[in-house]
C-alpha positions in Angstrom: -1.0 19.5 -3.3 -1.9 20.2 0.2 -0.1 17.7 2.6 -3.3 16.7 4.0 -4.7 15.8 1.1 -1.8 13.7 0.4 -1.7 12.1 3.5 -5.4 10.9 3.5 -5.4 9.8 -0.2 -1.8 7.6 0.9 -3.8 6.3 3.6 -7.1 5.4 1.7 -4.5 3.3 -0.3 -2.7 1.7 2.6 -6.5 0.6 3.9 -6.4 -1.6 0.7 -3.1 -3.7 2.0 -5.1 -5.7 4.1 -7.5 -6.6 0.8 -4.2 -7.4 -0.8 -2.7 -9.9 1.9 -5.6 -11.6 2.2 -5.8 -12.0 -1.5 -2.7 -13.6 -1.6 -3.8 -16.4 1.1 -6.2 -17.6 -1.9 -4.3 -21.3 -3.3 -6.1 -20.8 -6.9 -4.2 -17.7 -7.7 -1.7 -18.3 -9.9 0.0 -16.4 -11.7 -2.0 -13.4 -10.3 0.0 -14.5 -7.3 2.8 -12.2 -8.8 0.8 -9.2 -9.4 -0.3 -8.7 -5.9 2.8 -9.4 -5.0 4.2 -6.9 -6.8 1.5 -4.7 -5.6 2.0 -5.0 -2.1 6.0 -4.5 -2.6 4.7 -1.1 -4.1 2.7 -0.1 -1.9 5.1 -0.6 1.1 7.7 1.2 -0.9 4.7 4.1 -1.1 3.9 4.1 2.6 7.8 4.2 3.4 8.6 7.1 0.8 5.9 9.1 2.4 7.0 8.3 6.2 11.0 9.6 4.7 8.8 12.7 3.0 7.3 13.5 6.1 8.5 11.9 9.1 6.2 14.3 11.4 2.7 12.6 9.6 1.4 9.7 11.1 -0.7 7.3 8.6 
């Protein structure tokens, strides 16, 4: 795969954090609170493995 390719897929899915953090502000979650928890923890860990991958990209 073409690293530019990667890089803007990885950033079309680190546009989404923000949806994700703002979801969690919601009080009537639940127990959906750990999923996007769990989601954002991902996607950092995503994010971070690509910055180690490729230090010279910038998201």
């Amino acid at each position: 795969m073409e690293i530019e390719v990667l890089k803007t897929r990885v950033q079309a899915v680190a546009t989404k954090r923000e949806s994700l953090l703002r979801l969690l502000e919601q009080p009537n979650l639940g127990t959906l609170r750990i999923d996007v928890n769990q989601a954002l923890e991902e996607l950092d860990d995503l994010i971070d493995e690509f910055k180690r991958t490729f230090p010279e990209e910038v998201l």
